[in-house]
C-alpha positions in Angstrom: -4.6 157.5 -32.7 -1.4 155.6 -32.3 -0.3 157.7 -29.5 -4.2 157.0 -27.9 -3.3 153.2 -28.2 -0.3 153.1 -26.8 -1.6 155.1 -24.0 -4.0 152.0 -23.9 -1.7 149.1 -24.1 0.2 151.0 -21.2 -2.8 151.2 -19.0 -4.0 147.6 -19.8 0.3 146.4 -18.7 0.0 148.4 -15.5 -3.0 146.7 -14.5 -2.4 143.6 -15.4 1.4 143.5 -13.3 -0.6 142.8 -9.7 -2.3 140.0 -11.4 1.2 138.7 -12.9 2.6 139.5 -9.6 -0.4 137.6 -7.9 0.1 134.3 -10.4 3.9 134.3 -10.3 3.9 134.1 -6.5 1.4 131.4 -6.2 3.6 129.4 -8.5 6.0 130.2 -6.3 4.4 129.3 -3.5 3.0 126.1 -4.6 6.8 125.0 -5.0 8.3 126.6 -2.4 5.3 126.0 0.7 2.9 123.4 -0.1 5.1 120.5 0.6 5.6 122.1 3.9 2.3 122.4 4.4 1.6 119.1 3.4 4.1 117.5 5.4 2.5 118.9 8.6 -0.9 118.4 7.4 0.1 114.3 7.5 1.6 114.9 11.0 -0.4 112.8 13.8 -0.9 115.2 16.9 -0.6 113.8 20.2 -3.7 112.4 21.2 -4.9 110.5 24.0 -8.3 109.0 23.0 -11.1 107.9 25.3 -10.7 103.8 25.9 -12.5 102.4 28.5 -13.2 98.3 29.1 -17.2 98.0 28.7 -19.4 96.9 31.1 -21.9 95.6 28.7 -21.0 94.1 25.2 -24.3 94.6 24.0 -25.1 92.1 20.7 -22.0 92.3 18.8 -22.5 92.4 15.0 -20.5 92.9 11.7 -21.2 94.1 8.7 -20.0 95.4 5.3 -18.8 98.2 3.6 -19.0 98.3 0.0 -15.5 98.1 -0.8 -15.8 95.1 1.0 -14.2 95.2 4.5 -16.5 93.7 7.2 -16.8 95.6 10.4 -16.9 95.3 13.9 -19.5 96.8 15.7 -22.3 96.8 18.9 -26.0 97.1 19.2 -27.9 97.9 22.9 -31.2 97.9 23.6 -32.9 100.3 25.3 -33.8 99.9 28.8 -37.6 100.4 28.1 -40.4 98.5 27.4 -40.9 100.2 24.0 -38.6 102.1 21.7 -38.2 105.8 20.6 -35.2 105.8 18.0 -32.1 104.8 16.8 -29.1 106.7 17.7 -25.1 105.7 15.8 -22.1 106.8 17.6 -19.2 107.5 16.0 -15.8 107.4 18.1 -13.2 109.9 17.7 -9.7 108.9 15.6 -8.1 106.7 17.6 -10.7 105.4 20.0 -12.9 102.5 19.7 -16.7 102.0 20.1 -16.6 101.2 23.5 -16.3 104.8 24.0 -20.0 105.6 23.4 -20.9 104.8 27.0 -19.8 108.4 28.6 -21.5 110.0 25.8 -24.9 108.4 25.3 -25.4 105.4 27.3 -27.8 107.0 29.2 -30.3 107.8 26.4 -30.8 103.9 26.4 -33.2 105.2 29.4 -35.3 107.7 27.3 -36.2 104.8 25.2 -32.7 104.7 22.2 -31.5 101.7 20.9 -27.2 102.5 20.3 -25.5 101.2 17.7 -21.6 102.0 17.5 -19.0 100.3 15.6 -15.3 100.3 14.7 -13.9 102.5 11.9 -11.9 100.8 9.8 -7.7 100.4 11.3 -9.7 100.7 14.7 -10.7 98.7 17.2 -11.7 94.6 16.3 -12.2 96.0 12.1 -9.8 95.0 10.5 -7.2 97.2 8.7 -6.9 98.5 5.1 -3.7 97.8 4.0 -3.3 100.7 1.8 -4.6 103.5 3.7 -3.7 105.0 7.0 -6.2 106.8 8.8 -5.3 110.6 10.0 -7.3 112.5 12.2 -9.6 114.2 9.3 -12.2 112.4 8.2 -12.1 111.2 4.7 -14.3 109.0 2.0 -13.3 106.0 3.6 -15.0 106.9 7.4 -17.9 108.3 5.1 -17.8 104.8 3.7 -17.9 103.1 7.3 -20.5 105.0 8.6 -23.1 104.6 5.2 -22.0 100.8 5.6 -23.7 100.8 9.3 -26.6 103.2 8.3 -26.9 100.7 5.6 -27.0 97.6 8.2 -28.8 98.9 10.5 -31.7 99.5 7.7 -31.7 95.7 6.9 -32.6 94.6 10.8 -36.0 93.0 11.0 -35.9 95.4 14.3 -34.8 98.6 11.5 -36.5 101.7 13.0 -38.5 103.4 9.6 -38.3 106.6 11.6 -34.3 106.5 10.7 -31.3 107.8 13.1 -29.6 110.4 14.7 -26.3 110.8 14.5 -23.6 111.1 17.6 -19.9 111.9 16.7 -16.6 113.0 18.6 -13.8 115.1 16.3 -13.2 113.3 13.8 -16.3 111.2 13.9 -18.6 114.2 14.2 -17.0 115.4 10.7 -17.6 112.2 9.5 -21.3 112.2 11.1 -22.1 115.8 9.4 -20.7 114.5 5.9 -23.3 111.5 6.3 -26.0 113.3 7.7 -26.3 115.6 4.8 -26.9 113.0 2.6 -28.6 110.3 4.0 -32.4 111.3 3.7 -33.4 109.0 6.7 -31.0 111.1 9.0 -33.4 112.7 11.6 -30.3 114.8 13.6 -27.0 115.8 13.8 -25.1 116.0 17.4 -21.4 116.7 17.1 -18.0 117.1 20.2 -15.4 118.6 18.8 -16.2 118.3 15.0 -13.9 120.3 12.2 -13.6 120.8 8.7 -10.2 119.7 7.0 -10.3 122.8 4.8 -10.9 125.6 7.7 -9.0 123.9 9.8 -5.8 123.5 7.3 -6.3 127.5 6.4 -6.6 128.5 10.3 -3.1 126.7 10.7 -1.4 128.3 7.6 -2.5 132.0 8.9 -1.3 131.1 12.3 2.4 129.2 11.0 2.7 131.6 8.3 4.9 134.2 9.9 7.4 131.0 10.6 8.3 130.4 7.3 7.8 133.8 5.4 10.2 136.3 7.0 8.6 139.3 5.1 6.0 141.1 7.2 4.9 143.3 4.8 4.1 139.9 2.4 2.4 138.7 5.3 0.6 141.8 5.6 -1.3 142.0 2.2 -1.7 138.7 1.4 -5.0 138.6 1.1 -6.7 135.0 2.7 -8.1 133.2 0.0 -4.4 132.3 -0.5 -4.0 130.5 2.5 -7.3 128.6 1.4 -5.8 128.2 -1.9 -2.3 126.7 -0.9 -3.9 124.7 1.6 -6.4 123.0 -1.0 -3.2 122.5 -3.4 -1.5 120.8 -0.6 -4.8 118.5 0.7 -4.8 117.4 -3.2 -1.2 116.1 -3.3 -1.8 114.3 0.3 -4.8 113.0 -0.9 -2.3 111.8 -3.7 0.0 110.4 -0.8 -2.4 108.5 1.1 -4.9 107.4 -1.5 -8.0 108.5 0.0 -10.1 111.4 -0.5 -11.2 114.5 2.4 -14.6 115.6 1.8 -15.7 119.1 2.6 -17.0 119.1 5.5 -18.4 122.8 5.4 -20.5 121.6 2.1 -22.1 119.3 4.1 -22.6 121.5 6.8 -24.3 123.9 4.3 -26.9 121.4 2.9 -27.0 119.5 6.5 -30.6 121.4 7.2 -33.3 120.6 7.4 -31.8 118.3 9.8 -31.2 119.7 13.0 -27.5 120.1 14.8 -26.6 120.4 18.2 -22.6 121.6 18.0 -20.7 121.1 21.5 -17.3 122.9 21.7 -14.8 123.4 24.0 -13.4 127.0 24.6 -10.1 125.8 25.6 -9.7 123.7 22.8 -6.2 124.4 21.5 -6.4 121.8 18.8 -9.4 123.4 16.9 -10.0 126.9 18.0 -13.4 128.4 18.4 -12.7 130.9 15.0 -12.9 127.2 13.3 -16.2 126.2 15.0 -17.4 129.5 14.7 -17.2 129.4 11.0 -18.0 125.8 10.7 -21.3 126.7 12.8 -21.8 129.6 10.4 -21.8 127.6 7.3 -25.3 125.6 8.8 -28.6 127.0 8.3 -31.4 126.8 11.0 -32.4 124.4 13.0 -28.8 124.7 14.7 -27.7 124.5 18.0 -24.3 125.5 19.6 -22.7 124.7 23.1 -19.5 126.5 23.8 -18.8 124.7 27.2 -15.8 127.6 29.0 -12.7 125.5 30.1 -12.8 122.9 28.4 -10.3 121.6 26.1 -11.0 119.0 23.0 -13.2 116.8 23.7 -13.2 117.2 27.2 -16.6 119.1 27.5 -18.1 116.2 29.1 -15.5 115.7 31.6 -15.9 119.1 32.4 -19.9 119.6 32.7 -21.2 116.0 32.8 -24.8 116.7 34.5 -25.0 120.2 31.7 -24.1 117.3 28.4 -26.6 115.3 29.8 -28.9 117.3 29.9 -27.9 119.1 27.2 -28.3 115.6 24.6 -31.6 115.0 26.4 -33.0 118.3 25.3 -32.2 117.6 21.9 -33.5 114.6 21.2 -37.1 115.7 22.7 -37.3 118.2 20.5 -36.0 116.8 17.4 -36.6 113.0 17.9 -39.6 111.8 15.2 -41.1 109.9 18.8 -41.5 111.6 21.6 -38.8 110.0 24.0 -39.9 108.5 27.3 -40.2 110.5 30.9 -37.3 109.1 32.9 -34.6 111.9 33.2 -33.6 110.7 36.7 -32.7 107.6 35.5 -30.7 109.0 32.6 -29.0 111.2 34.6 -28.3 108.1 37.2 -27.0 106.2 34.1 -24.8 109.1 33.1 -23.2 109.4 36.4 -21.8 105.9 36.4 -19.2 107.0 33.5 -18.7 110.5 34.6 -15.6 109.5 36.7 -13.6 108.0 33.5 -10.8 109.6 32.5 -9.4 110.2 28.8 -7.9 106.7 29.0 -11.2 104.9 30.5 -9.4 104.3 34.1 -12.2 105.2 36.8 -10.6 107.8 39.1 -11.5 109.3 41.9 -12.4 112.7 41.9 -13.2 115.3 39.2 -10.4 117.3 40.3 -7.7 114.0 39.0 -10.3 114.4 35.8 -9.2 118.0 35.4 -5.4 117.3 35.9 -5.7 114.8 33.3 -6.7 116.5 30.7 -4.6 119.3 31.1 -1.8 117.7 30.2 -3.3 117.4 26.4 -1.4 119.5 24.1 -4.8 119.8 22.5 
């Protein structure tokens, strides 16, 4: 018997050591990696945002949030005699809501009202003093955005049929993190949209071999602790910059039955199509994605202007509560007048200049 129990208490050591192995290095890890991880997680990439000087202010308006900051924002009529929805655009980090104008000015002519706004530390808002935005989209952008939903329902001229939702990179991450939750949320359309979790863990497995030397380490560690490090990392930044980032894939997961339309560059260097991929993945039917070859981020507009047109005016005739209004030609007119804005909102003269632009983005 005691020879039959140390024979156990062997067995049970053995198998435990990979697990002790497995703990001691994530301690290891946490301490040794995470701040490095975190530091670049903080880092601002070089971005040149869409800005361009409107050519109609529509009926500027401001409103709160409820922790209290009043923001700036637009509303424009539709160009027809009656209405068919509501659409919000939400700009990219960066940018402004001027910006809405190349994306879905022109579904003023199938009968939308647009309302876009300022995030907060952009544009006319004003700033929070202790927090700095980042490019991932955190509780305060959530905040923003329920603050105009949340407007916009106490118009006399509220629609009861509710909104859809338009938003560029970091706005489309903040629009699918709404979307989930607000029940009067009739649609989901997204450029360039990421998850802060996915996109941290992509970036870890790619910069890994960089700062662990051993290849046979890099060999066998298994992914989930890539995820892991990364989430103890987005804690302590969250720590760091007093704010919170929401999981965007959760949202995506409980986003149906509202419909999405995902538009993606191929090109896009800044968030590869393995993070949109899986992102997409994570959404249940009805869901729609665009994979538009060549272009970088956000730059699938530039790239196929007449294709996103028609492309946004598909979706919102199938998936708008009111039918929207014949008149295609005159959305596609409307589109055309911003398809010769570059990146930085100067009209240039050729789609060729467009292209040279934006390849220049380290994006």
């Amino acid at each position: 018997m005691v020879g039959a129990a140390s024979l156990l208490y062997f067995l049970a050591v053995v198998a435990l050591l990979p697990v002790v192995g497995l703990v001691g290095f994530l301690i290891f890890a946490v301490f040794r990696y995470c701040p490095v991880i975190s530091r670049i997680f903080l880092e601002r990439p070089v971005l040149l945002p869409l800005r361009l000087i409107p050519e109609e202010l529509g009926e500027s308006v401001s409103f709160p949030t409820e922790d209290g900051l009043m923001l700036s924002g637009s509303y424009f009529k539709a160009r027809t005699p009656s209405r068919t929805g509501v659409l919000v655009y939400c700009h990219e980090f960066l940018s402004d809501r001027w910006s809405f104008a190349p994306y879905i000015d022109g579904l003023r002519d199938k009968g939308f009202d647009v309302f876009s706004f300022d995030f907060r530390n952009h544009g006319e808002s004003p700033a929070e003093t202790s927090y700095e935005p980042i490019q991932y989209a955190t509780d305060r952008e959530v905040g923003d955005l329920r603050g105009a939903l949340a407007y916009l329902r106490s118009r006399p001229d509220h629609d009861p049929a509710g909104f859809g939702l338009f938003g560029v990179s970091r706005g489309g991450g903040t629009a699918l993190l709404v979307g989930s939750v607000e029940a009067d949320v009739w649609g989901v359309v997204t450029d360039g949209a990421f998850p802060t979790r996915g996109t941290m863990t992509a970036y870890i497995d790619r910069w890994a071999e960089i700062y662990v030397r051993n290849a046979l380490l890099l060999a066998i560690l298994p992914r989930f602790v890539y995820s892991f490090l990364g989430d103890v990392a987005r804690r302590q930044s969250q720590r760091q910059l007093n704010c919170v980032f929401p999981s965007v894939e959760r949202a995506v997961a409980r986003l149906a039955p509202r419909p999405w339309l995902q538009i993606h560059g191929e090109r896009d260097a800044y968030i590869g199509t393995d993070i949109a991929q899986a992102l997409f993945a994570c959404a249940r039917e009805p869901k729609e994605q665009w994979l538009v070859a060549d272009a970088k981020h956000n730059r699938c507009r530039e790239l196929e202007p007449e294709a996103y047109a028609r492309k946004l005016a598909a979706f919102v005739d199938r998936y708008a509560p009111r039918r929207p209004l014949a008149g295609l030609p005159s959305f596609q007119a409307s589109e055309a007048r911003y398809s010769d804005y570059n990146v930085t909102g100067v009209r240039v003269p050729s789609a060729e200049l467009i292209t040279n632009v934006a390849s220049t983005m380290t994006r």
